[in-house]
C-alpha positions in Angstrom: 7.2 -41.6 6.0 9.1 -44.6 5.3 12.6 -45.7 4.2 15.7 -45.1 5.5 15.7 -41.6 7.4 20.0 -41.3 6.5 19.1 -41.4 2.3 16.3 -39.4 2.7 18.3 -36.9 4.6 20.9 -37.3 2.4 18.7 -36.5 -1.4 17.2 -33.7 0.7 20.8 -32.5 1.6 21.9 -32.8 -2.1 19.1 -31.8 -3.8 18.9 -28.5 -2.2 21.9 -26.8 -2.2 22.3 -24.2 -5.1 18.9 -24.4 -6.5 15.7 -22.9 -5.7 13.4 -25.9 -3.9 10.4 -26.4 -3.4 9.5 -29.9 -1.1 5.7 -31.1 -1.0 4.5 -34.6 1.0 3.5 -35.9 4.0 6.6 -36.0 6.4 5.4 -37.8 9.1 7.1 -35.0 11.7 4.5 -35.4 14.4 6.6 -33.9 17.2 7.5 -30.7 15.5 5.3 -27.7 16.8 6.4 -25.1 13.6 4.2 -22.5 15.0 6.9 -22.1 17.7 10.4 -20.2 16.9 12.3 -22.8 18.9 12.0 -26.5 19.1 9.8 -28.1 21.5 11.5 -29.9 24.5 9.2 -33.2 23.5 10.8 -33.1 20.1 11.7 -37.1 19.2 15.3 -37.3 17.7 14.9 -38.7 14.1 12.1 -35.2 13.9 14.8 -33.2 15.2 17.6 -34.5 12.9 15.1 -32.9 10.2 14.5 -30.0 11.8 18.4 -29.2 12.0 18.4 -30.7 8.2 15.6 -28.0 7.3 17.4 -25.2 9.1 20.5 -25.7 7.7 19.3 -25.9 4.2 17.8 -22.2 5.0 13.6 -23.9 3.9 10.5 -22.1 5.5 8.0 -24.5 6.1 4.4 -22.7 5.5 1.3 -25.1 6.8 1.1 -24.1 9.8 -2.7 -25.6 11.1 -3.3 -29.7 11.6 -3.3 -31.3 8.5 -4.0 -34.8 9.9 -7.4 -35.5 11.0 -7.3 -38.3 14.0 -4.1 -36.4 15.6 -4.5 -32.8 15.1 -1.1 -33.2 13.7 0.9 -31.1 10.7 2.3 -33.9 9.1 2.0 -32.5 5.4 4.2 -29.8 4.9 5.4 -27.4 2.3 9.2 -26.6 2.7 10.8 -23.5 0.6 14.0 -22.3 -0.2 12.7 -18.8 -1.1 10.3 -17.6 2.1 8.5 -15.3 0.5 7.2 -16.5 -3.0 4.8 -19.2 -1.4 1.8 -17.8 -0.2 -2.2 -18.0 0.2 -1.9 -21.7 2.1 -5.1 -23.2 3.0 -6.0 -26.2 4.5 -9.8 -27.9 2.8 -11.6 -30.7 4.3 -10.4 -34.2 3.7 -11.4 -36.3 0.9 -13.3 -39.4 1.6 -11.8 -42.3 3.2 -8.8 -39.6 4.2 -7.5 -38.8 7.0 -5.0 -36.2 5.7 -6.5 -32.6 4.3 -5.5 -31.5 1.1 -3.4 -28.2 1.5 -3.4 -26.0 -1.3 -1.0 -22.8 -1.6 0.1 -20.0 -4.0 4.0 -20.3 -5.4 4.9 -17.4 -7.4 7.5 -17.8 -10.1 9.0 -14.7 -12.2 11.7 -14.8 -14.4 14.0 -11.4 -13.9 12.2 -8.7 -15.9 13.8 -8.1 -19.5 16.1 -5.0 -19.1 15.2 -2.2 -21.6 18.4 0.0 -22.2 18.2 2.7 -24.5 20.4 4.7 -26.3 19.7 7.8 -24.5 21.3 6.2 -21.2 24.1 5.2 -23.2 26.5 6.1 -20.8 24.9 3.2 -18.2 26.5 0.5 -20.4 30.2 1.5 -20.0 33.0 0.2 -18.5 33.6 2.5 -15.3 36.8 0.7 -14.5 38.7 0.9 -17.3 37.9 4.5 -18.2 41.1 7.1 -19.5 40.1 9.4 -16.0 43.5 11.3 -16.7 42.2 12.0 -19.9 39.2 13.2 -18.5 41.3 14.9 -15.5 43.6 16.7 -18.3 40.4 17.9 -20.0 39.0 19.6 -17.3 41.8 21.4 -15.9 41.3 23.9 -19.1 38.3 25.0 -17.6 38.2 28.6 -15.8 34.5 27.8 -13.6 34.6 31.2 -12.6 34.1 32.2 -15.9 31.9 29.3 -17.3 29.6 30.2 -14.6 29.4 33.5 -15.0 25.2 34.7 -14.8 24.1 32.0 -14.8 21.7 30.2 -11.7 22.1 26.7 -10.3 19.9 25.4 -12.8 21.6 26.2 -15.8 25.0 25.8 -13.9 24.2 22.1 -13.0 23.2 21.7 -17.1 26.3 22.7 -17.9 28.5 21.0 -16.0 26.6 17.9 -16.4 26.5 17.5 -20.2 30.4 18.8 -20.2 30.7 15.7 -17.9 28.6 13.2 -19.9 30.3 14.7 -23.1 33.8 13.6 -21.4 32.5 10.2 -20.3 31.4 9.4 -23.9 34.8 10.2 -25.5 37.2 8.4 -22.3 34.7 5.8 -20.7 34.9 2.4 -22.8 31.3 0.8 -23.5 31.4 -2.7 -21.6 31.7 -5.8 -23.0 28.7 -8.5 -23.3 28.1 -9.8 -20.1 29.2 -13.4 -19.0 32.6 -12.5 -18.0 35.2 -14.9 -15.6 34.5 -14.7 -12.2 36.3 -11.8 -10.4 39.0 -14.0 -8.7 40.1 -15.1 -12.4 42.3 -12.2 -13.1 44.3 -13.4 -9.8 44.9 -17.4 -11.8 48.5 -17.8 -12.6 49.2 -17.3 -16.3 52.5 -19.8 -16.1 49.8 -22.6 -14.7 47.2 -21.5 -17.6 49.8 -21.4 -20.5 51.4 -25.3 -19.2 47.8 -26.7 -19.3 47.4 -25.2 -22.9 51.1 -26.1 -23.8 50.5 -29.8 -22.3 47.2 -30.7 -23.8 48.8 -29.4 -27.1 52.1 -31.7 -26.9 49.9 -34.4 -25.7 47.2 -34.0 -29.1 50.1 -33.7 -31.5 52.2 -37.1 -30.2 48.9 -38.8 -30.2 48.5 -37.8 -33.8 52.0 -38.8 -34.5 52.4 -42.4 -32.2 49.3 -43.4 -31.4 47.3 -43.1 -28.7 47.8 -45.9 -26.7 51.8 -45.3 -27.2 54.5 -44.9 -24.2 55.2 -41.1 -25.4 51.6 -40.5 -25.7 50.4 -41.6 -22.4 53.7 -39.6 -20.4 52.0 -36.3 -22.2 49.3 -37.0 -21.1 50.5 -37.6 -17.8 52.0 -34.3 -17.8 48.8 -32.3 -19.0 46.9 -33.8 -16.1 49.5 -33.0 -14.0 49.2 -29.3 -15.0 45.4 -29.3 -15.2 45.3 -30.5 -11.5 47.4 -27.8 -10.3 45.7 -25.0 -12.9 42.5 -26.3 -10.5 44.2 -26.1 -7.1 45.1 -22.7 -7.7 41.6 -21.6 -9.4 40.4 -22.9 -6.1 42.9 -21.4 -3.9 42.4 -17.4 -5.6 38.2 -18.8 -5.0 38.6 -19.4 -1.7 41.4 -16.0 -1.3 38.7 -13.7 -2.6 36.1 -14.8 -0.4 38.2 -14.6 2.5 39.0 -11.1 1.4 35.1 -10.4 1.3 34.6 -11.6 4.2 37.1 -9.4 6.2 36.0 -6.2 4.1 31.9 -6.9 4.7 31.7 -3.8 7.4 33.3 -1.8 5.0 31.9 -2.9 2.0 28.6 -4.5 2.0 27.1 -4.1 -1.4 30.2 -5.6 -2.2 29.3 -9.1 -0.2 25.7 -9.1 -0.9 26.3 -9.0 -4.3 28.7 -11.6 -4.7 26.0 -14.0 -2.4 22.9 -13.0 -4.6 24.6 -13.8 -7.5 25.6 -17.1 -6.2 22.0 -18.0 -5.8 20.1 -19.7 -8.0 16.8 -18.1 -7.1 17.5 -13.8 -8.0 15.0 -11.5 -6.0 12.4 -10.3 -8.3 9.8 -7.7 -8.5 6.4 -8.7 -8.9 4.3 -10.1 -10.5 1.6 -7.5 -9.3 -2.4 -8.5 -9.5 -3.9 -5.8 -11.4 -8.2 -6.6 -11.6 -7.4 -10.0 -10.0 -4.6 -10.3 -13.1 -1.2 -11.5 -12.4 1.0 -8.8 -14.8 4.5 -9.3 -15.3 5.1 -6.3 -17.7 7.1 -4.1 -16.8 5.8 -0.8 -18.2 2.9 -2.3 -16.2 4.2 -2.9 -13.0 6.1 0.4 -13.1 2.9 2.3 -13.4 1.1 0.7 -10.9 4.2 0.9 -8.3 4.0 5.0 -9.1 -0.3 4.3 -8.5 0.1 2.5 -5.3 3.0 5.3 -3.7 1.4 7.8 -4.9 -1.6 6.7 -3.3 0.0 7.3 0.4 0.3 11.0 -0.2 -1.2 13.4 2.2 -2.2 17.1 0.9 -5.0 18.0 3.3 -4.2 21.2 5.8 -3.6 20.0 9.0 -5.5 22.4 11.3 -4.3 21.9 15.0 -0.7 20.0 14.9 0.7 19.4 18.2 2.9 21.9 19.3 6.5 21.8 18.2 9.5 22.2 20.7 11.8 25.3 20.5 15.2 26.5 20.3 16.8 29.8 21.1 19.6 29.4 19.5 19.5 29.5 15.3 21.3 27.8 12.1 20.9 29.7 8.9 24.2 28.7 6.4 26.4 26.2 6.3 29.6 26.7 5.6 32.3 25.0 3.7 35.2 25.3 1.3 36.5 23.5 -1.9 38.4 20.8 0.1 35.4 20.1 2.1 33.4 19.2 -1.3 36.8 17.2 -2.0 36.6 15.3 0.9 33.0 14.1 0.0 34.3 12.9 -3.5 36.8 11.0 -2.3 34.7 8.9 0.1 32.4 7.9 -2.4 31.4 4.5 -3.0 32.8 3.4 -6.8 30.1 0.3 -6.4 27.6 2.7 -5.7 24.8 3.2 -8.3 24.8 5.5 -11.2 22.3 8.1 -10.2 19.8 9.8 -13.0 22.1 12.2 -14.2 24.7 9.3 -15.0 27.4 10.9 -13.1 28.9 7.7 -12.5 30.9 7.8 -8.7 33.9 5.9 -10.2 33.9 9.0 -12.6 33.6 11.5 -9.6 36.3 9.8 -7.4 39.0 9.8 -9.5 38.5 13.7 -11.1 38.0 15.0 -7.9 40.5 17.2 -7.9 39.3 19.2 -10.8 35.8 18.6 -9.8 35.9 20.2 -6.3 35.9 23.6 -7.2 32.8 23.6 -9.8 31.0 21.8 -7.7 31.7 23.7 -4.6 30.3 26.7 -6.6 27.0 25.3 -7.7 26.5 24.2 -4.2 27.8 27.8 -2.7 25.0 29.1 -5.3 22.2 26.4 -4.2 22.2 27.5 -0.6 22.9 31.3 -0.9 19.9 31.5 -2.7 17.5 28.8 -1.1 16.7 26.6 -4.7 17.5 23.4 -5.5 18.1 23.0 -8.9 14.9 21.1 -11.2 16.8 18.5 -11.6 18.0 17.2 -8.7 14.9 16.9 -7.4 13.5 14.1 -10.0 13.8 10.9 -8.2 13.9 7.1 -9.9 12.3 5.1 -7.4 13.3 1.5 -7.3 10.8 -0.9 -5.3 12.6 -3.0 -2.9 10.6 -5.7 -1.4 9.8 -5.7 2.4 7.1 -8.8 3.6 3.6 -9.6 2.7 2.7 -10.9 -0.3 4.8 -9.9 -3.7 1.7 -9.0 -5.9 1.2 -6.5 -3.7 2.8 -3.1 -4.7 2.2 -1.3 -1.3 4.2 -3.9 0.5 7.5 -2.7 -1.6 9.4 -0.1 -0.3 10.0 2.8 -2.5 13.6 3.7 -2.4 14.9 7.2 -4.1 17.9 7.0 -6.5 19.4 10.9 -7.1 22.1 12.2 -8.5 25.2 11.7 -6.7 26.4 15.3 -6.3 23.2 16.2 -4.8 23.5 13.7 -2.3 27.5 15.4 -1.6 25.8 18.5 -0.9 22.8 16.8 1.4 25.8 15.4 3.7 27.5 18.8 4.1 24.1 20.2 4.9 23.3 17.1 7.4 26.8 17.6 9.2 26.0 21.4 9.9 22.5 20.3 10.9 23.7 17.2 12.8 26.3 19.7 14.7 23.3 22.3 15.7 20.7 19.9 17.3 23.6 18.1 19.2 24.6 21.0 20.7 21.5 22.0 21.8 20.4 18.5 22.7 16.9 19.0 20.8 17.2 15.1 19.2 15.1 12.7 21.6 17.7 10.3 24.0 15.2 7.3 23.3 15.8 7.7 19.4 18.3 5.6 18.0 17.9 4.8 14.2 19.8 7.0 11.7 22.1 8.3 14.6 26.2 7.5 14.9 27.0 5.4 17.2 23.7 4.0 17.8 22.6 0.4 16.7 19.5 -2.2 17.1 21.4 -3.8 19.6 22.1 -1.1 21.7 18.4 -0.1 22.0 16.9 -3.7 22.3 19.8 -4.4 24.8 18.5 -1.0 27.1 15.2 -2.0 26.3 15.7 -5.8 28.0 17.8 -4.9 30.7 14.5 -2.4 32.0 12.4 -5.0 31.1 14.3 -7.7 32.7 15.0 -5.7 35.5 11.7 -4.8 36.8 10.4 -8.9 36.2 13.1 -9.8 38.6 11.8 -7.1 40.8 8.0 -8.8 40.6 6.4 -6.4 38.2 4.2 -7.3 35.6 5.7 -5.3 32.1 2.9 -4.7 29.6 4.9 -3.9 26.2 3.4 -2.5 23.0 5.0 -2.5 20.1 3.5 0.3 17.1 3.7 0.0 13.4 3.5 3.2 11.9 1.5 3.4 8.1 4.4 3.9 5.4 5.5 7.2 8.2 8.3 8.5 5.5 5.7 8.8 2.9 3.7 11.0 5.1 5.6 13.8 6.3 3.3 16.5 6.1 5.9 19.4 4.5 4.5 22.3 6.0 4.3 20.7 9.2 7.8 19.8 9.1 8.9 23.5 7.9 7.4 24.9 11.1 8.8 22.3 13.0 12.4 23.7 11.6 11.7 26.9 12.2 10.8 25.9 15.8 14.1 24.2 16.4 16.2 27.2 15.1 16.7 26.2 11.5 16.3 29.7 9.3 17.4 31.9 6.9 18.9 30.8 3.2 19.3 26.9 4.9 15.1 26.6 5.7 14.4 28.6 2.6 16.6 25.4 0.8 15.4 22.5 2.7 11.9 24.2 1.7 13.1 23.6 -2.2 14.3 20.3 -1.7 11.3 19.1 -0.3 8.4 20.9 -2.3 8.0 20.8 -6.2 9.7 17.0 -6.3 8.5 14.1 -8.8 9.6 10.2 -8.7 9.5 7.8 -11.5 9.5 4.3 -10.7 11.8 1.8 -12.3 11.4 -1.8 -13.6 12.9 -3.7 -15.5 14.6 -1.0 -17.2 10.8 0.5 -17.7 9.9 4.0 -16.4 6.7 4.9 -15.6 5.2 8.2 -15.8 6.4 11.3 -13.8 4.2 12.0 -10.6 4.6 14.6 -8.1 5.6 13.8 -4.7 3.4 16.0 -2.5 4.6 14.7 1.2 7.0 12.6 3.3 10.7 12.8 2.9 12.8 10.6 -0.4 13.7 7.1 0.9 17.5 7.1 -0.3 18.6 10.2 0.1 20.9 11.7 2.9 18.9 14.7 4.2 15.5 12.8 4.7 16.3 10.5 7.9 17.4 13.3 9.4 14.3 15.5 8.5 12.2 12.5 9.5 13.9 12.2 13.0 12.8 16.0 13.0 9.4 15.2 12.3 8.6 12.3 14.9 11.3 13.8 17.7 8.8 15.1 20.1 6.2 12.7 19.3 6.7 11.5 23.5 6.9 14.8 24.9 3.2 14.3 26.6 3.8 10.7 27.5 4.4 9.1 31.2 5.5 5.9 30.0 8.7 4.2 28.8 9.3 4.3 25.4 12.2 3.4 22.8 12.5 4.4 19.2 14.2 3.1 15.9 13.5 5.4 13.5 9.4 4.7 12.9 9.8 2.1 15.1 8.2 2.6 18.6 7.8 0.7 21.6 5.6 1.9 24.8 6.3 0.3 27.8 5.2 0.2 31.7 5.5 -2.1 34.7 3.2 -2.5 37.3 2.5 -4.8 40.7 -0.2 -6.8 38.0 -3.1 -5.8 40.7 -6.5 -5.9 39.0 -6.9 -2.8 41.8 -3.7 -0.7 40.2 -4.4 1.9 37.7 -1.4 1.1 35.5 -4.2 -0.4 32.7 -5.8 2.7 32.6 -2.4 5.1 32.8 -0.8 3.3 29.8 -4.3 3.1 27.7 -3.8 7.5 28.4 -0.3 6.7 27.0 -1.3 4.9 23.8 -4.3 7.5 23.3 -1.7 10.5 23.5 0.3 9.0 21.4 -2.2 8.5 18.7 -4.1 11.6 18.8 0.1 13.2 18.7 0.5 11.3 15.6 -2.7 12.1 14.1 -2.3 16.0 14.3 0.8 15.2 12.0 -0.5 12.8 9.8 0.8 10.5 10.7 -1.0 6.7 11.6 -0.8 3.8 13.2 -2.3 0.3 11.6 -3.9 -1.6 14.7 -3.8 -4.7 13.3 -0.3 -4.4 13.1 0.4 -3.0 17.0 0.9 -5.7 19.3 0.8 -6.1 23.3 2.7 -8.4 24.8 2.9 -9.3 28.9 6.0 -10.4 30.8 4.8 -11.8 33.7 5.0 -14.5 36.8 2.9 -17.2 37.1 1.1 -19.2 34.9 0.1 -18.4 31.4 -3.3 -17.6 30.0 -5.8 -15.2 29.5 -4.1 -11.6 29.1 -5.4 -9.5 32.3 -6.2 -6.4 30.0 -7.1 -5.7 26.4 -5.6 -1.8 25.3 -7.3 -0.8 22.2 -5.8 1.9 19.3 -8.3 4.5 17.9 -11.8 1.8 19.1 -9.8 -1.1 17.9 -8.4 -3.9 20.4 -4.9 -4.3 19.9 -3.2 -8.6 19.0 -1.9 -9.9 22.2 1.0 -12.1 21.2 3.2 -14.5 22.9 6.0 -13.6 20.5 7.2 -11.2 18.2 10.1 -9.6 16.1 10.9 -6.0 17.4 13.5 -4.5 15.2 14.6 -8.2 14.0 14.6 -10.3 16.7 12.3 -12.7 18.2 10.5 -12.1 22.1 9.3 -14.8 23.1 7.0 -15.6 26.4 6.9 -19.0 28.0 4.1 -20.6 30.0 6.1 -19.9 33.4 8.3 -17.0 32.2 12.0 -17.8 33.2 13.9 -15.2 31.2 13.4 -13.5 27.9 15.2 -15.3 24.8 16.1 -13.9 21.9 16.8 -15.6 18.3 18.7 -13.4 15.3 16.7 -13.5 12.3 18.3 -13.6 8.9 15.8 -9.8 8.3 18.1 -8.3 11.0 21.0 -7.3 8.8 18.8 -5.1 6.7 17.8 -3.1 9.6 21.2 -2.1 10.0 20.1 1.5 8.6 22.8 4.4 7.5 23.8 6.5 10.0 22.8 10.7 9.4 26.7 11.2 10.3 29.2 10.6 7.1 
């Protein structure tokens, strides 16, 4: 690669920013070793000035084998803005009388899917900000719920009260606007600056109509509009640069808020698909919705499960949950308004501000739900949205399937998670080595535990195998009546099991793209991705899942590391004492439905001395598990050197979406 490295560096640096890029050629970066997470100490300068270029710019570079004969170098490279839309890269022999290889590669490119709104979800085209709630307030305060309730069940309760609801919204919530509206820091411009531009530019057109244009009179107006057009900009700027200071400071407290405002300033928009249906690319999406519902449904488990591992037990027992009017208040007040509409179209801007008058009805729908042990139809119809996770995109199993539900359902879910929350902490039944879903418990604290042991006992001499397991899509496969006896085991009884029984069985999901629904399928296990009860169920589920082991181990929610250290003797028994481990383990999993993928498990070895071959394979259900030099546990990067002086760690921009909801409001 010729030229003049500055210009080069400098188009690159230009070209890039705001746009979606993809860079092709033969770089001539000999010195680079991209298969490694930080640079090589050999790195040459001018390779590392386009390294830092590359990493600043936020592009993945994909060839990772040699590309150039001779050298065994990777001097052809393919650089992307978007990580995960190129994929498939292969390297083919050379042509004749070439000494690079030609590399070929997949990019996938999808317009956002055409939004399909229809009249009957009217109400998710209004205006949630502007809407007459005191109107809406003033309306419901003529209700007597005592009386508008009277006979009926939580079904035809919850029909009620939502079409009274959705009957209010229609007549006090304006429909929006067509979108393409000012940014949101316009409405903070000043109108004096605004209206002396306009003012300025006017004076300045009607003098030039009257003396000419290159007259003394003329060019003073037009003096003064520029004037006022330059300070109009300085302060556009200024309330630009207010309101993303203010987002900023609010991120921890409003992150939907942030991300939002940073994906719309991309040029590149996360899409769905396309999916490969027969070896098809399809882009519909009634298409892709239906084969999203296909592929989740597909991870359902319905077989008995004859001989579960047993469950732990509790003495004590939980059977109600209690709570008043003001409680149910409490919960609508700390709603989200930025929060999405769930299927019911309850909006939560709607909910927040008629709280008042919407405690009390809704405090006796849920009183009604848990005295009797149903949860009404309706709340337990989920629209799933897929939200990508890794692997390639035209493949529906590597989405996640995330639950939308109503938003009064999910108030009742936390009141029932608090009780719940309360009990097993009390009688310390929740596993010390969990941490996901739990307050006061992050990634870093567990990886920071996890390091200092492992840390600790290298500095001692030991040799620290660490395995790292990858469950198979472990929310989807919750075996429910497994999960009921494990409630009853704990203590949980009475009208509460009998309605955590109804929220779980008799549930159906629609998936959602594009504004396309598919059809409705029934949900026959795991726990709904979205809502507020099911982490807390799922910690449930997996919570003794160590009880039998004699090795270390740390979890995130479904993500589980097993570790032991050992003097590294060939003579010591510690291979065959954590192979036990990892066979317990399995065969506990197992007799819950619940799987590990082996080609996804990885061992890694912190050790002294000098690297090479691993001293012992450990092998999952017959299968040998990867040994790895590095790998990303919960987001970050291990990484082993040759002569291991330490362990380093690198943040990776797929850390902040670990950051998962705590079960605690």
């Amino acid at each position: 690669m010729g030229g003049d490295d500055n210009t080069l560096r400098s188009f690159i640096c230009n070209f890039s920013l705001g746009k979606e890029v993809v860079l092709l050629g033969d770089f001539n970066l000999p010195s680079i070793h991209w298969d490694l997470p930080i640079p090589d100490a050999q790195i040459t300068h001018i390779d590392a000035q386009y390294l830092d270029l590359f990493t600043t710019l936020g592009l993945q570079q994909h060839v990772l084998s040699p590309t150039f004969v001779s050298s065994g170098n990777i001097l052809d490279l393919v650089l992307t803005s978007e990580r995960d839309r190129a994929t498939n890269v292969t390297i083919s022999p050379p042509f004749p009388k070439c000494g690079h290889t030609p590399v070929h590669f997949m990019y996938v490119f999808q317009s956002s899917p055409k939004q399909c709104n229809s009249p009957a979800n009217d109400l998710a085209t209004r205006d949630w900000a502007r809407g007459s709630y005191g109107a809406i307030n003033r309306s419901l305060s003529m209700y007597d719920w005592d009386l508008e309730f009277m006979y009926l069940d939580p079904d035809q309760m919850l029909h009620k009260f939502t079409h009274l609801l959705q009957d209010l919204c229609t007549r006090h919530v304006p429909a929006r606007g067509p979108k393409g509206r000012s940014p949101p820091w316009h409405k903070n411009i000043s109108r004096n600056l605004q209206r002396w531009k306009k003012v300025a530019w006017s004076q300045y057109i009607e003098v030039r109509r009257t003396h000419g244009r290159r007259s003394v009179i003329a060019a003073q107006k037009l003096f003064t509009f520029h004037e006022a057009n330059m300070a109009l900009r300085r302060d556009v700027l200024a309330c630009q640069v207010a309101y993303e200071s203010h987002l900023i400071d609010q991120r921890s407290t409003r992150p939907k808020l942030f991300h939002a405002y940073i994906r719309n300033k991309k040029t590149a928009r996360p899409t769905i698909g396309p999916l490969k249906m027969n070896d098809v690319l399809v882009d519909d999406p009634t298409l892709m919705a239906d084969q999203f519902v296909s592929a989740f449904a597909s991870v359902f488990i319905t077989e008995h499960l004859p001989n579960p591992f047993p469950h732990q037990t509790c003495q004590d027992t939980i059977s109600t949950v209690v709570f008043f009017p003001s409680d149910v208040k409490t919960q609508l007040l700390s709603l989200k308004t930025d929060s999405a509409m769930g299927p019911d179209n309850l909006h939560p801007r709607m909910l927040k501000e008629c709280a008042s008058q919407l405690a009390y009805p809704l405090y006796l729908i849920f009183r009604s739900s848990l005295s009797l042990g149903y949860v009404p139809a309706k709340w337990k119809v989920s629209h799933v949205t897929p939200i990508y996770k890794k692997g390639s995109r035209c493949d529906p199993l590597n989405y996640r399937p995330i639950s939308l539900t109503p938003i009064p359902c999910k108030s009742l879910e936390r009141l029932v998670t608090k009780a719940l929350f309360g009990f097993l902490q009390d009688n310390l039944i929740l596993d010390d080595s969990q941490y996901g879903f739990r307050a006061e418990r992050a990634v870093s604290d567990q990886l920071i535990l996890t390091y200092n042991l492992v840390t600790l006992w290298y500095d001692q001499g030991s040799t620290v195998d660490l395995i790292l397991f990858d469950f198979v899509k472990a929310f989807d496969r919750v075996h429910h009546q497994t999960l009921l006896d494990k409630l009853q085991s704990v203590g949980i009884s009475g009208n509460l099991l009998q309605w955590i029984k109804s929220f779980l069985l008799d549930r159906s999901m629609r998936v959602s793209v594009g504004g396309s629904l598919s059809n409705n399928v029934p949900i026959t296990s795991g726990v709904p991705q979205g809502s507020v009860l099911g982490p807390l169920l799922f910690l449930i589920y997996v919570n003794y899942i160590g009880s039998s082991l004699t090795c270390k181990y740390m979890m995130f929610a479904d993500d589980l590391k097993l570790f032991l250290h050992h003097p590294g003797d060939p003579s010591s028994p510690a291979s065959a004492i954590l192979q036990f481990n990892i066979d317990t383990l399995a065969a506990t999993a197992s007799s819950w439905g619940l799987k590990f993928a082996p080609g996804k498990c990885v061992h890694l070895c912190f050790r002294r001395g000098l690297g090479g071959p691993f001293n012992h394979e450990y092998y999952l259900d017959g299968i040998a598990l990867n040994q790895a030099s590095s790998h990303k546990d919960l987001g970050i990067m291990d990484v082993l050197h040759e002569i291991f002086a330490g362990i380093l760690v690198e943040l990776d921009d797929e850390l902040q979406p670990r950051r998962l909801p705590t079960i605690v409001p």
